[in-house]
MIKOL-354922 format. One record per residue (C-alpha): residue number from 0; chain; x, y, z. Coordinates in nm, 2 decimals. Each point is the difference from the previous one (the first is absolute). Layout:
N
@seke:NUM	lofi:A	xx:X	yy:Y	zz:Z
...
This chain:
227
@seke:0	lofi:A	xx:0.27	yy:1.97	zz:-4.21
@seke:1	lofi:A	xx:-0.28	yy:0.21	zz:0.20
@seke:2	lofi:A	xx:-0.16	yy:-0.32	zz:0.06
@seke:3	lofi:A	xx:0.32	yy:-0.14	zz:0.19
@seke:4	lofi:A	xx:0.05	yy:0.37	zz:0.21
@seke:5	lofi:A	xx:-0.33	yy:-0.05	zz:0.13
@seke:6	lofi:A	xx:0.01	yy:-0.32	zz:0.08
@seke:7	lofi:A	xx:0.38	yy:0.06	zz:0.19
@seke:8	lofi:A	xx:-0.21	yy:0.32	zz:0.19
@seke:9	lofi:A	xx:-0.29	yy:-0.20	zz:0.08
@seke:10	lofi:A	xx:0.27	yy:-0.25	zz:0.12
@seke:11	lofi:A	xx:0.15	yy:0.25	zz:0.19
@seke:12	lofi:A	xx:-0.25	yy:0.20	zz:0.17
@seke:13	lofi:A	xx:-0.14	yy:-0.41	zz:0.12
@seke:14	lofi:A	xx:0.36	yy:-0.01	zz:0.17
@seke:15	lofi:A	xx:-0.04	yy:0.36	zz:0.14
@seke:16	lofi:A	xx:-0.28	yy:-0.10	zz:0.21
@seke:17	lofi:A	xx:0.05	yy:-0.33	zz:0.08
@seke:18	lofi:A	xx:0.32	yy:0.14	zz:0.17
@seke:19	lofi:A	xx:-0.22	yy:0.26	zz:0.16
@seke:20	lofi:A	xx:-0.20	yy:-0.29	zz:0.17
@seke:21	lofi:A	xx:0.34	yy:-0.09	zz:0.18
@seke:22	lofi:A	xx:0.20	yy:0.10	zz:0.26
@seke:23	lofi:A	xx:0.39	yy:-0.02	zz:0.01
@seke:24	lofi:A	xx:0.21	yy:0.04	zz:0.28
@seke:25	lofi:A	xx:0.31	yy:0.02	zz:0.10
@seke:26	lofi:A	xx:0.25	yy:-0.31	zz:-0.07
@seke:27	lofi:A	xx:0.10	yy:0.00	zz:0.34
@seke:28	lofi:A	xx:-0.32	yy:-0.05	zz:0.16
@seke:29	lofi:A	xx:-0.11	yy:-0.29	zz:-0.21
@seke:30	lofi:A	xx:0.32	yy:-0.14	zz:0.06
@seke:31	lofi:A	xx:-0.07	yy:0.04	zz:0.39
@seke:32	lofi:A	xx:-0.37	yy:-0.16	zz:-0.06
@seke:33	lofi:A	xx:0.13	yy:-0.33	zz:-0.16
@seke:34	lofi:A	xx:0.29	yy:0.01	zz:0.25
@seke:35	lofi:A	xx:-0.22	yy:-0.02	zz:0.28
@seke:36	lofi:A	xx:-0.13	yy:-0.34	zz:-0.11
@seke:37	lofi:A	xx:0.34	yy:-0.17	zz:-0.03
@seke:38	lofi:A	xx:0.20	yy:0.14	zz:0.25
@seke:39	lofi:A	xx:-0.10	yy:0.22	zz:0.27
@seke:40	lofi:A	xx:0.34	yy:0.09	zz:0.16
@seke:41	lofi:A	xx:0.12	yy:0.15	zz:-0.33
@seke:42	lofi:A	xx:-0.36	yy:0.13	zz:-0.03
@seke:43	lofi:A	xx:0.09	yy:0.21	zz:0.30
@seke:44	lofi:A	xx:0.35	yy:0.15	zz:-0.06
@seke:45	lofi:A	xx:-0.18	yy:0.09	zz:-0.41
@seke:46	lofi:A	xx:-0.28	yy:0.16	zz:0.19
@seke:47	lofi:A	xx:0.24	yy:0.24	zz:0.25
@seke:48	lofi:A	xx:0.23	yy:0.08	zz:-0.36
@seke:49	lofi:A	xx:-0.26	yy:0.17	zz:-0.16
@seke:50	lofi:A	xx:-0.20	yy:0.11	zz:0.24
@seke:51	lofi:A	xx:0.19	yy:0.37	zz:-0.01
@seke:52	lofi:A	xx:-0.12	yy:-0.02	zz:-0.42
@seke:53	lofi:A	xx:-0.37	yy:-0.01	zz:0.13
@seke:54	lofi:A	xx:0.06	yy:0.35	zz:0.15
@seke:55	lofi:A	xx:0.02	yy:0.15	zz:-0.38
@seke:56	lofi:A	xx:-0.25	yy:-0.25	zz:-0.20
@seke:57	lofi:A	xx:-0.34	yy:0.05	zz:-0.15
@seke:58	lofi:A	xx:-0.33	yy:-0.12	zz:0.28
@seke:59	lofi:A	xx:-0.09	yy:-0.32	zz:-0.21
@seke:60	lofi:A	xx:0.43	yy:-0.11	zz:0.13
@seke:61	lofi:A	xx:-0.04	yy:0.13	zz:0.32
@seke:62	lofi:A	xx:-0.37	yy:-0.18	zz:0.08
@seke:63	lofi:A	xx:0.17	yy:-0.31	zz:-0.18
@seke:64	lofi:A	xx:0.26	yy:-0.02	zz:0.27
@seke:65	lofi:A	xx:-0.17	yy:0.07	zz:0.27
@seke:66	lofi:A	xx:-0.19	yy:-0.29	zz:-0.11
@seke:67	lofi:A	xx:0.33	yy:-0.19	zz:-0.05
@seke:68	lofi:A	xx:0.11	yy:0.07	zz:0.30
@seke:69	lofi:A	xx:-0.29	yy:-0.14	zz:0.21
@seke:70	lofi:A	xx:0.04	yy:-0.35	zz:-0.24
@seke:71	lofi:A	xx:0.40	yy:0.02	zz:0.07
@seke:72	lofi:A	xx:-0.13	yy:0.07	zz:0.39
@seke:73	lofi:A	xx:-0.15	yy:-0.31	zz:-0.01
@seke:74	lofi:A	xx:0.17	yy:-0.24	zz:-0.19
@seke:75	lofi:A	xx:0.33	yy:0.12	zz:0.25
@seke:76	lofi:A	xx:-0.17	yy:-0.07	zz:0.31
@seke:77	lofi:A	xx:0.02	yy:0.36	zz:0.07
@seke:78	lofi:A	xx:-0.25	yy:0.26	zz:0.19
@seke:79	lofi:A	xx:-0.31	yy:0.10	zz:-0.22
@seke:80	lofi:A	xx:-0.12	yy:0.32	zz:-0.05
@seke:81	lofi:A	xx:-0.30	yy:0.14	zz:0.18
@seke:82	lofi:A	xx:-0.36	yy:-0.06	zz:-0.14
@seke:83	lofi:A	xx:-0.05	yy:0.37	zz:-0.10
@seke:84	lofi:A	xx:0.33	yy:-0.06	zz:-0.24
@seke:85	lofi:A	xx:-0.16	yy:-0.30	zz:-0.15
@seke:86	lofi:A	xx:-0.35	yy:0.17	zz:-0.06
@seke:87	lofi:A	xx:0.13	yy:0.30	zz:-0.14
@seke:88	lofi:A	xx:0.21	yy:-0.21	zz:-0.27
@seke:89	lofi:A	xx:-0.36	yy:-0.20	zz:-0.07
@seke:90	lofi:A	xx:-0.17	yy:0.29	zz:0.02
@seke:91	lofi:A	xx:0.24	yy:0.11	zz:-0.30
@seke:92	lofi:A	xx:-0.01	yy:-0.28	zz:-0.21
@seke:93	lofi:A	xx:-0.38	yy:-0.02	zz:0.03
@seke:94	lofi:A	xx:-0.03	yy:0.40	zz:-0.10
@seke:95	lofi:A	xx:0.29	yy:0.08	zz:-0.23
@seke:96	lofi:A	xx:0.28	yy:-0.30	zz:-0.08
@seke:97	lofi:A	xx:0.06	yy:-0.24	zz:-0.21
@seke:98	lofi:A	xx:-0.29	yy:-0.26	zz:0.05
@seke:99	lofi:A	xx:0.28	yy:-0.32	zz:-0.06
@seke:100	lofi:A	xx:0.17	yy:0.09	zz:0.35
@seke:101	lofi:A	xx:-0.37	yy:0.04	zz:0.19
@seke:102	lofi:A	xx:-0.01	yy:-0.38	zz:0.10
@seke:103	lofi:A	xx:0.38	yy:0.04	zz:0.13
@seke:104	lofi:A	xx:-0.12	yy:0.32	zz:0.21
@seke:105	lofi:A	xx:-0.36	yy:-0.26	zz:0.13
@seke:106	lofi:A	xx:0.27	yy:-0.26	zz:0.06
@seke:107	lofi:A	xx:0.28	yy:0.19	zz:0.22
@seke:108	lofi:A	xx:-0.30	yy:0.18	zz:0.14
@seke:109	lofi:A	xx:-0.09	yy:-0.27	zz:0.14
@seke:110	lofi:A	xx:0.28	yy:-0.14	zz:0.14
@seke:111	lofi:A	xx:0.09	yy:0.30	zz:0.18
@seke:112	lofi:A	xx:-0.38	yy:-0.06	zz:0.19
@seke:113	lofi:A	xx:0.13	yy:-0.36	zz:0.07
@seke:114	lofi:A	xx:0.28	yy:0.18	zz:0.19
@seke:115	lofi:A	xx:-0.27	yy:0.20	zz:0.20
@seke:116	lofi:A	xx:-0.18	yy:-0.36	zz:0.03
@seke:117	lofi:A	xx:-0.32	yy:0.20	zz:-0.18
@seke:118	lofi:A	xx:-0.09	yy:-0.36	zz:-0.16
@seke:119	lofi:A	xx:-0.35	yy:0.19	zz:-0.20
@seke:120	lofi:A	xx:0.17	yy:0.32	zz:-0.12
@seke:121	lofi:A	xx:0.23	yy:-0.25	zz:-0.17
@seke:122	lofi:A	xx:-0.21	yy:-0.24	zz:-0.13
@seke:123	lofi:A	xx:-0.20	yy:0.28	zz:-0.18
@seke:124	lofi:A	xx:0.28	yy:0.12	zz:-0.16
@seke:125	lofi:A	xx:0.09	yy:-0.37	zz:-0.07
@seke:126	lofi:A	xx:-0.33	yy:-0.03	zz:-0.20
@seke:127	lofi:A	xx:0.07	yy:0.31	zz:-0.18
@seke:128	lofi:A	xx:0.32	yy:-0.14	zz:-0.14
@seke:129	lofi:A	xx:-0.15	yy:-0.32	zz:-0.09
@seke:130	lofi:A	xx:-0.32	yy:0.14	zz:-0.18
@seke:131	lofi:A	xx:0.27	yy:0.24	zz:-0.19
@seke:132	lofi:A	xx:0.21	yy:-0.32	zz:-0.09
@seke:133	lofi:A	xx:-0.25	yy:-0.26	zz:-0.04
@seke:134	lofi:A	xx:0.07	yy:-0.06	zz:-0.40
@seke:135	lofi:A	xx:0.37	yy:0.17	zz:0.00
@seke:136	lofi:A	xx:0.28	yy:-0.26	zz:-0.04
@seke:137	lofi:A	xx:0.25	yy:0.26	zz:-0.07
@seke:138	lofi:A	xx:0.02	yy:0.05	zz:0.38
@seke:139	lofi:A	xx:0.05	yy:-0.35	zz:0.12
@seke:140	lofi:A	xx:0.23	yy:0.04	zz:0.31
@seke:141	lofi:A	xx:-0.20	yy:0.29	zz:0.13
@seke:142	lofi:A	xx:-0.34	yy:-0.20	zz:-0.09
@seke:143	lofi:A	xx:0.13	yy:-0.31	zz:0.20
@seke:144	lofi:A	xx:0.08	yy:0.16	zz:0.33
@seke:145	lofi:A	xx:-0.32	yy:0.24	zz:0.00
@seke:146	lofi:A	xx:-0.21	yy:-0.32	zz:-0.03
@seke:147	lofi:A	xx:0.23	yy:-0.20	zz:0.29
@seke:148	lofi:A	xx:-0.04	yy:0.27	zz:0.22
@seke:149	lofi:A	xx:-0.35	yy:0.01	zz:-0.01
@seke:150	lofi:A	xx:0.05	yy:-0.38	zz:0.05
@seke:151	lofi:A	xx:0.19	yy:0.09	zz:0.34
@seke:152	lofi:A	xx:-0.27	yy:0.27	zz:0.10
@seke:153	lofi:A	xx:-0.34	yy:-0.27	zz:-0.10
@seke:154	lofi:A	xx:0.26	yy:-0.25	zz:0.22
@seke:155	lofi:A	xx:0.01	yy:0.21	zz:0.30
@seke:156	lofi:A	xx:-0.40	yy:0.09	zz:0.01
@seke:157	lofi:A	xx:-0.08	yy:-0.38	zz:-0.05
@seke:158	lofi:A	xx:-0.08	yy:0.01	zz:-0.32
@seke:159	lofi:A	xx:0.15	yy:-0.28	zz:-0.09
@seke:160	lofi:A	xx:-0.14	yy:-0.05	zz:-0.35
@seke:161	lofi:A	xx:0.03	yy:0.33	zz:-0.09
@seke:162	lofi:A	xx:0.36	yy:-0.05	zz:0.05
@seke:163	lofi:A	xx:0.01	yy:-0.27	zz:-0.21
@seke:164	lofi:A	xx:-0.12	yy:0.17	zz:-0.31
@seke:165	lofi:A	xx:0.22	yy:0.27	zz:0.04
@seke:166	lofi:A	xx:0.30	yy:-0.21	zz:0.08
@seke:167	lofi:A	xx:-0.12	yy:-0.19	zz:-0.31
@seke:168	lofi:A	xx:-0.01	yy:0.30	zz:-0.24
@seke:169	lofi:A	xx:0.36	yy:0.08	zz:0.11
@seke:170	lofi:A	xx:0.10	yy:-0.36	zz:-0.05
@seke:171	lofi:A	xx:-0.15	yy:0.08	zz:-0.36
@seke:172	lofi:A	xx:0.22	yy:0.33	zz:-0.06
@seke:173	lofi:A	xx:0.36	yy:-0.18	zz:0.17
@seke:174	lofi:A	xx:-0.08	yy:-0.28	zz:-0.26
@seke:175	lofi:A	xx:0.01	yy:0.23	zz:-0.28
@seke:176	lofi:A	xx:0.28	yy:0.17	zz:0.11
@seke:177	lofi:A	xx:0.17	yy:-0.32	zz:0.10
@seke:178	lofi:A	xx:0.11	yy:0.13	zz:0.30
@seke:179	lofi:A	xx:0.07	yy:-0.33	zz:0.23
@seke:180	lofi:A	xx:0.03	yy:0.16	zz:0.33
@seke:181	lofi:A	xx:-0.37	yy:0.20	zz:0.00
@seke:182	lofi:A	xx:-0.09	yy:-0.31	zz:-0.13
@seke:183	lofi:A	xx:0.11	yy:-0.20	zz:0.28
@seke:184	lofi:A	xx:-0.19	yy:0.24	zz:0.23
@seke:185	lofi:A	xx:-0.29	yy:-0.02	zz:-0.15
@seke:186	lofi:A	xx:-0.02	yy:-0.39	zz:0.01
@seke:187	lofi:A	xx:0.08	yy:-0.02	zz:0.39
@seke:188	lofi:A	xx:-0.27	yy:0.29	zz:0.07
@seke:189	lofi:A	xx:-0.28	yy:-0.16	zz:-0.22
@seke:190	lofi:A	xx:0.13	yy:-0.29	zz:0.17
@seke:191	lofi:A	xx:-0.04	yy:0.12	zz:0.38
@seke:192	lofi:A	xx:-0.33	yy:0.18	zz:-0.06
@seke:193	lofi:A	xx:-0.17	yy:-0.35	zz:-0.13
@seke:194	lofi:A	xx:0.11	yy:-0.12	zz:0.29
@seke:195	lofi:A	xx:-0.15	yy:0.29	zz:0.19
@seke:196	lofi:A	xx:-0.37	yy:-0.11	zz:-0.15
@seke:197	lofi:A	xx:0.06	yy:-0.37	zz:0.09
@seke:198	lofi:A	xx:0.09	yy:-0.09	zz:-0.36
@seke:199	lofi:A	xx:0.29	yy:-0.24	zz:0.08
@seke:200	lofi:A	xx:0.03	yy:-0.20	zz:-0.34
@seke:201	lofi:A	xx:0.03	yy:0.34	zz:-0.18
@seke:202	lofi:A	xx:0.25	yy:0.15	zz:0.21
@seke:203	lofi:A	xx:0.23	yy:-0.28	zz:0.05
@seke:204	lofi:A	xx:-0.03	yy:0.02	zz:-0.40
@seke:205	lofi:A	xx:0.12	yy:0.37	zz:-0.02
@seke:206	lofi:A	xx:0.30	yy:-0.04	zz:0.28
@seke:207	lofi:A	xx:0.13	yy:-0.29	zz:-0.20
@seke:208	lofi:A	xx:-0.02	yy:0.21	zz:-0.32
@seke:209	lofi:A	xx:0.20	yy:0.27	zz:0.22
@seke:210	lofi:A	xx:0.26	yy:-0.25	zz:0.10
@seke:211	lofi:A	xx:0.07	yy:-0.17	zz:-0.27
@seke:212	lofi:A	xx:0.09	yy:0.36	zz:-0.21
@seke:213	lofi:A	xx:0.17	yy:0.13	zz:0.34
@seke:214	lofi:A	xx:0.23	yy:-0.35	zz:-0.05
@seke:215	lofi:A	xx:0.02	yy:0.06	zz:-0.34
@seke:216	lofi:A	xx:0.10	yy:0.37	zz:0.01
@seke:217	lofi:A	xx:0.24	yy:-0.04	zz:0.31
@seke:218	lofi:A	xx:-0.22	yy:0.24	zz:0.24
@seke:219	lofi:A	xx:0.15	yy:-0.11	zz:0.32
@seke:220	lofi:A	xx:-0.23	yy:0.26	zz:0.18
@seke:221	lofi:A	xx:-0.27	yy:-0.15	zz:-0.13
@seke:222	lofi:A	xx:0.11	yy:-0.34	zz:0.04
@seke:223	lofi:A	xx:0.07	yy:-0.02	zz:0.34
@seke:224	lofi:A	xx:-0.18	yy:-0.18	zz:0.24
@seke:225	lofi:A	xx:-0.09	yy:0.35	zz:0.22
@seke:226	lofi:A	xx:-0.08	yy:0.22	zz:-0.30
């Protein structure tokens, strides 16, 4: 019997502090977070109900919003915050939150110095995302678009097969996550950038591929002759 109650408190106590190593947060907000990835109108009117709740809740919420908020921001097409607003929420995660939500803070850091068309400041927080999700499939979406943006940024500067191996390494993550329309993406932008370095063969190869899963999938944006 004294063997069993300390194996159940050793048990326990393992429990204790693997909980410790977490963070939890309120229902709402991760409610909000996966809402933002599926529908961003809904996204919005979720984000406006429970903003007034923020007022009252505990700074690990309240950063977690603000970070929501920016992500909601953009997936809605609305006005990003200012730059200060985005550094002060990495500046957070780096010194005091929870470490799983510091690529998310790299990744809307950086899309908020797209906005300001500050194409460096964003592609080093870019890289600090990707060296912090290098091995984590756990985070495939997020994983997936910090790798095509670098893509679009490499693109822009001419660095064409740069942009390749990033928009490869997303095409890895959306294949995973079977998620057909990052997939589709990925194809036509491998696809345009071997074109950009003369490779014909290879790109015609990768546009195809897009195609045939835009026909497949019924992506009429993608499928039409001016996308």
């Amino acid at each position: 019997m004294k063997c069993f109650v300390r194996q159940f408190l050793l048990l326990m106590v393992a429990v204790l502090f693997a909980q410790c190593g977490r963070f939890s947060y309120h229902p709402k907000l991760v409610q909000l977070d996966s809402l933002a990835d599926s529908n961003a109108d809904s996204a919005v009117s979720l984000m406006h109900q429970i903003e007034p709740l923020m007022a009252e809740a505990d700074e690990r919420d309240r950063r977690y919003f603000r970070l929501l908020s920016i992500k909601v921001a953009d997936k809605a097409d609305l006005l990003l915050p200012t730059d200060t607003a985005a550094w002060q929420l990495v500046d957070w995660y780096e010194q005091h939150g929870d470490r799983r939500l510091l690529p998310m803070a790299y990744y809307y850091a950086a899309r908020v110095c797209r906005t300001r068309n500050d194409s460096p400041q964003a592609l080093d927080y870019l890289l600090k995302a990707h060296d912090l999700l290098r091995d984590d499939d756990s985070q495939l979406h997020l994983k997936a678009v910090v790798n095509s943006q670098m893509g679009y940024i490499f693109s822009q500067q001419k660095l064409y097969h740069d942009a390749i191996n990033s928009f490869k390494d997303a095409l890895t993550s959306d294949k995973i996550a079977n998620d057909s329309v990052g997939l589709i993406f990925d194809l036509m932008e491998i696809g345009f950038n071997f074109e950009n370095v003369n490779s014909r063969d290879s790109s015609i190869v990768f546009l195809k591929e897009a195609a045939d899963l835009a026909q497949s999938q019924r992506n009429e944006y993608v499928e039409s002759p001016n996308s």
